[in-house]
N, C-alpha and C positions, 0 to 999 in steps of 0.2 A: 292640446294634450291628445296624445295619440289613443287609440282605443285599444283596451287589455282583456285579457281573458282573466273573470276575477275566478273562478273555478271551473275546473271539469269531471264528471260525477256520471261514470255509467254513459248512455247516450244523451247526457243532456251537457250542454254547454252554455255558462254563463257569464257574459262578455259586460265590460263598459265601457259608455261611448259619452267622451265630453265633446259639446259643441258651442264654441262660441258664435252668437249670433251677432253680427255686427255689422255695418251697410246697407244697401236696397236691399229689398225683398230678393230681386235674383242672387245677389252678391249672395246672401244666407242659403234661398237652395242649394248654391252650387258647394257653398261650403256641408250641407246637412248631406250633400249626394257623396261628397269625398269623405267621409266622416263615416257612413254609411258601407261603404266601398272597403274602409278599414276593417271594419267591423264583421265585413261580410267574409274577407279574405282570412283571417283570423279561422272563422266559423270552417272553413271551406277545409280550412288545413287540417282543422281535429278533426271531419267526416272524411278526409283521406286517409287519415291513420288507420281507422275502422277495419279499412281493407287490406291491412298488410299482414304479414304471419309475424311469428315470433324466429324466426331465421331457422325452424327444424327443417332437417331434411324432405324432402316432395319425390312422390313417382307419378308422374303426368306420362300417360299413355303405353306403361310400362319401362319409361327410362329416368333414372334417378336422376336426380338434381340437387344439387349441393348449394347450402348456403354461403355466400363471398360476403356477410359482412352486411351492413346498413351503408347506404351511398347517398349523397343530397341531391335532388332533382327538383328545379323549377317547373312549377306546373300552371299553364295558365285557366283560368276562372272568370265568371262573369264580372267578378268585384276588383281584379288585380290578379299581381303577378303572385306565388305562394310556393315556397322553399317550404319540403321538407324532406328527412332521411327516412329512407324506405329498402327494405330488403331487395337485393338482387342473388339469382344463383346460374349457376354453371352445371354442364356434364361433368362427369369426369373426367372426360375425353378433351376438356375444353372449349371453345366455340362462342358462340352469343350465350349470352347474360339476358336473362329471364326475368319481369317484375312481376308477381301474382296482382300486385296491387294496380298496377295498371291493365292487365286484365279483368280484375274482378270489380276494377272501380270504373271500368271502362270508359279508359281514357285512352282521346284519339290524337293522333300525334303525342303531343304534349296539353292538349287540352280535356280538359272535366265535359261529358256529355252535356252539361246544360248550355255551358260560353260552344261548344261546338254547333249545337242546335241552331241558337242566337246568330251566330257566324254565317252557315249554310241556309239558312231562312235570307237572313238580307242578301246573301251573294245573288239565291236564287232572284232576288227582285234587283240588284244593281250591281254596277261595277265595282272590283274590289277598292276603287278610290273613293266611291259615295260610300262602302262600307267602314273604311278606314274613318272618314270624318265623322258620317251617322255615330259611331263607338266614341270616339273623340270628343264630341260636342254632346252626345244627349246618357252617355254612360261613362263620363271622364274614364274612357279606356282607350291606350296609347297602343295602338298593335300595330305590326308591321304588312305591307300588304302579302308579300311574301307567303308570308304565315298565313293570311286568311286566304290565300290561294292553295295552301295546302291543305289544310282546314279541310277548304270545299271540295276538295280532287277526293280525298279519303271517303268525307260521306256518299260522293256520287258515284266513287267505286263500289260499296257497296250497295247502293240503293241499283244500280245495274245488274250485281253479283245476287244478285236475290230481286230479282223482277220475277223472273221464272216460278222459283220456290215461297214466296210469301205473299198469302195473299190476304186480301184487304177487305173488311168486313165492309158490305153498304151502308149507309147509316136507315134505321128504322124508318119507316116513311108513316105520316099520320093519315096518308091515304092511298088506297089500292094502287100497284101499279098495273096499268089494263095495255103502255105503250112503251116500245123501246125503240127511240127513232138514234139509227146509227150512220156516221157520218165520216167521209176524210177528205182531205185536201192538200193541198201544197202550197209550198209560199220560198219565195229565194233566200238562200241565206248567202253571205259570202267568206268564203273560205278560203287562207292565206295561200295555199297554193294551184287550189281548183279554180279559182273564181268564181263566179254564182253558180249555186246547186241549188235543188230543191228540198228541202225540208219537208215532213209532214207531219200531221197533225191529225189525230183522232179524238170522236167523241161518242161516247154513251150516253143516252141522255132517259130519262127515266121520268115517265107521264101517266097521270091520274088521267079519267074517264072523262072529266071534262076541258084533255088538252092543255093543263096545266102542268108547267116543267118541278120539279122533284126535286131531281138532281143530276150531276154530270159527270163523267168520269172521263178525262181530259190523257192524252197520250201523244209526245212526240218523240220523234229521232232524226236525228241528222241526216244528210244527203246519202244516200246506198244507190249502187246500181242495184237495180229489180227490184231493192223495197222487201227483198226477202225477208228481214231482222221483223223491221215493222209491221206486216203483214201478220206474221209468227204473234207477235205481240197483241195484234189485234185479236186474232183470236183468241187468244188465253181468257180474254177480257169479253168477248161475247163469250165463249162457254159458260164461263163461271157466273155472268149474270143469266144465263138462262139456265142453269140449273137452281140459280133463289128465284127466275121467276116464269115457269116452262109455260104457265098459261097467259102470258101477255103478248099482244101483237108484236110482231119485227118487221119494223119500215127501214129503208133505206132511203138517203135524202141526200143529195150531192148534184153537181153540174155536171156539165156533159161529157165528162172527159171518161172513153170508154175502159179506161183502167181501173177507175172508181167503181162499174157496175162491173166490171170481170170480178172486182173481190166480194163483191157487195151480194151479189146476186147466193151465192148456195147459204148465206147467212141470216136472210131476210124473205117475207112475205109480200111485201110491197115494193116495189121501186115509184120514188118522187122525186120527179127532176126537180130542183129548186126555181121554185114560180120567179124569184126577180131576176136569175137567170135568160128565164123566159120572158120576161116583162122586157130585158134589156135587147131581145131581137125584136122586139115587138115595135119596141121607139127605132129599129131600122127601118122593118117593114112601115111604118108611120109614114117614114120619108119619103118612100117609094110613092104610097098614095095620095098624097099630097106635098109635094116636093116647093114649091112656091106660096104656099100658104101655111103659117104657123100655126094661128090659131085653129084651124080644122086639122092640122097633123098632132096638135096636142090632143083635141077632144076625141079623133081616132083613137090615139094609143088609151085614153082613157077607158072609154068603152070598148075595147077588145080588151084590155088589164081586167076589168070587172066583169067581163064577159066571161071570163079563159077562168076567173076565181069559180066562180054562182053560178055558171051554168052550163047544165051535163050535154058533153059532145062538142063546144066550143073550139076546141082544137082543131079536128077537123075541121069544121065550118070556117074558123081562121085560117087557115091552112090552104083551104081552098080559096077565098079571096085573096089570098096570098098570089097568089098562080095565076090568079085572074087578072093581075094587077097588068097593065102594057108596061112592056120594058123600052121600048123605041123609045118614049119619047122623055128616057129618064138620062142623066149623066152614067157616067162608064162605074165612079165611084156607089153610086145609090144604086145602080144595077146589081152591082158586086154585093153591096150589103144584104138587097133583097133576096138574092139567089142565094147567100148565106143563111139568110134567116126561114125559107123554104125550105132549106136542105136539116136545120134544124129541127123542124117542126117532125118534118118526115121522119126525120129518124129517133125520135122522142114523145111523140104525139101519146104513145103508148101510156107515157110515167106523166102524162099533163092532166088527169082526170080530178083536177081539183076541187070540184063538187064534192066527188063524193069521198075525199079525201077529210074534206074537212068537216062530212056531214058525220064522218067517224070519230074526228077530232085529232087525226094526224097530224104531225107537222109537216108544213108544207115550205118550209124556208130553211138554210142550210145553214140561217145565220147563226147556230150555237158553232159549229164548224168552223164557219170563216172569222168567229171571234177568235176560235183559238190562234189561229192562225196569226191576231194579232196581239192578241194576252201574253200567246206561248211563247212565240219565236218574234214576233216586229217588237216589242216594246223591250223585250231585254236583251235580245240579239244582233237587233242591228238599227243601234243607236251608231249616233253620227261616227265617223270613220273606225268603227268595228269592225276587226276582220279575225275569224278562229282559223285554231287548230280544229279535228274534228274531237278529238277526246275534250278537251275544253268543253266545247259547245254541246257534247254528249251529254258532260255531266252538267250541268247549266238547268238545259230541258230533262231531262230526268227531277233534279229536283221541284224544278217548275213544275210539270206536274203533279207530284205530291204535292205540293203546297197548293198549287187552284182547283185540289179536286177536295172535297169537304170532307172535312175527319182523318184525311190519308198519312199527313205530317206527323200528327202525333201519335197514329197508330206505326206508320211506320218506327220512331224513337222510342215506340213502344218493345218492339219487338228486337229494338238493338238491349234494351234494358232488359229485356227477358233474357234473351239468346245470347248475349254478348257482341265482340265487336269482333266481326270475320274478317275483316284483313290483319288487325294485331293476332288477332289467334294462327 
């Protein structure tokens, strides 16, 4: 027996739902989830009524609008599919037809903000085919991939169309923030007609007095030449946390790559090279000094590694045994690395003061960065033979951000439910 609305009284609705319980235990869920599903889409359809008019005349924006009558529109929902008649109107002049209710009940395509949220959250984490079945198998919802490509294209239109203008409270912290270690990087993505571009990836990351992480505030974009969009972007996002928090340190944490500290540098207090960075010439120069012997080229790199962490000037002092090292009597390949790992040191020795980096309790590793790098963009963009457009993969990592940065998701669908929905309007 299907479920009925036994009455509806003001804003309350009172539905019945029979279930027969009969077979396994799954057998019975699956039937109390479709029963449930009934019952919900029922429900769903009287709180859309809520938002329609009574067919009077409207002046939005100074131009009249005329009522055409009530029209049936299928609208989809988290519980099923939901048929109902809703006012549409016109100019006078003629044109597109107008629904208040789908403004005011702000509905995106043809979907209810809640099943759009649901949609745009799993796109963000998989392909529209893992979405199609995840809806399928664990919310008996039959949808087309089609449709959750649209779905997703809408919310990441906006969520790009209001990067600029809406911005996102931090979430409270239960302990002073004293550090803001800021971070970016690159990672390849590939792209249907570019072939591999770089991507990038930012982070914020927000630290109590004893070096412990907060919280993170995660930002990518697609491949640009110059990185202009992104850059832009970056900063929005350090301003606005250093105006909640103008008395905390600003470090800079990234590898070597001097584009990184051209942006980095009028932003921050501090420049740190990322120590495993540095650890990883260090197992070159290892080779150099001991090229025929492992065991003493591993206990090198050991004790320069904890050397270069614990104690102040270390850099130089490696730097200089570096130089020391004879190169005759090394291969052309180990020569090449050491002269690499020389030429590093020289030009970074500066940001290698690890001591007293950590004796402040900075960070000294770039790994929230090169996480993103794989949270953001490797894990949901370039799964096995994935290839974007760039608007695709735009909107992708837009969401993906709000969703891995804490509280941003539901503040952001917050503010769709306040403001309403800027590409329908």
């Amino acid at each position: 027996m299907p479920a009925t609305i036994k009455s509806v009284s003001g804003d309350t609705v009172t539905l019945e739902v029979t279930v027969k319980l009969s077979g396994s235990m799954l057998d019975s869920e699956q039937t109390i989830l479709e029963s449930m599903n009934e019952a919900g889409s029922l429900a769903t359809g009287e709180a859309l009524k809520r938002f329609d008019t009574d067919g009077s005349r409207l002046e939005i924006g100074g131009e009249k609008w005329f009522g055409k009558g009530q029209v049936p529109k299928i609208y989809q929902t988290p519980f099923g599919e939901v048929e109902i008649e809703r006012h549409v109107y016109q100019r006078s002049t003629g044109g597109k037809t107008f629904c208040p209710l789908e403004r005011d009940a702000r509905i995106v395509v043809t979907s209810t903000p809640r099943f759009a949220k649901v949609i745009s959250h799993k796109f963000a984490n998989g392909s529209s085919i893992q979405v199609q079945r995840d809806l399928q198998d664990n919310h008996a919802r039959k949808v087309a991939r089609s449709y959750l490509q649209r779905v997703t294209d809408t919310i990441g239109s906006v969520a790009q169309a209001k990067e600029e203008s809406w911005h996102y409270a931090t979430p409270k912290m239960d302990h002073l923030v004293e550090t803001v270690g800021i971070g970016i990087d690159g990672t390849c993505l590939l792209l249907c007609e570019e072939g591999y571009r770089e991507a990038m990836t930012g982070t914020l990351s927000l630290y109590d007095g004893q070096g412990e992480r907060l919280h993170t505030i995660y930002l990518g974009a697609t491949p640009e030449y110059g990185k202009a969009s992104f850059f832009e972007r970056m900063v929005r996002e350090i301003d606005h946390i250093k105006l909640q928090y103008p008395l905390a340190r600003y470090v800079g944490v990234a590898d070597g790559a001097q584009s990184n500290w051209d942006f980095l540098a009028p932003h921050i207090e501090t420049q740190i090279l990322d120590f495993y960075h540095a650890a990883e010439y260090l197992a070159d120069a290892a080779e150099a000094a001991f090229p025929h012997d492992k065991a003493q080229r591993e206990q090198w790199h050991t004790d320069r590694c904890h050397d270069l962490k614990h104690k102040q000037g270390a850099a130089s002092r490696i730097l200089k045994e570096m130089q020391g090292l004879s190169p005759r009597r090394l291969s052309e390949p180990i020569q090449e690395k050491l002269a690499a790992a020389i030429t590093y040191f020289v030009n970074h020795k500066h940001q290698m003061k690890y001591a007293k980096y950590r004796a402040a309790k900075y960070p000294i590793g770039s790994g929230v960065t090169e996480a993103a790098c794989k949270t953001l963009v490797k894990q949901r963009l370039c799964q096995s033979g994935m290839r974007w457009k760039e608007k695709g993969a735009s909107v992708v990592l837009s969401l993906r951000a709000l969703v891995l940065t804490e509280q941003r998701w539901d503040q952001f669908w917050s503010k769709i439910n306040q403001y309403g929905f800027p590409v329908v309007a």
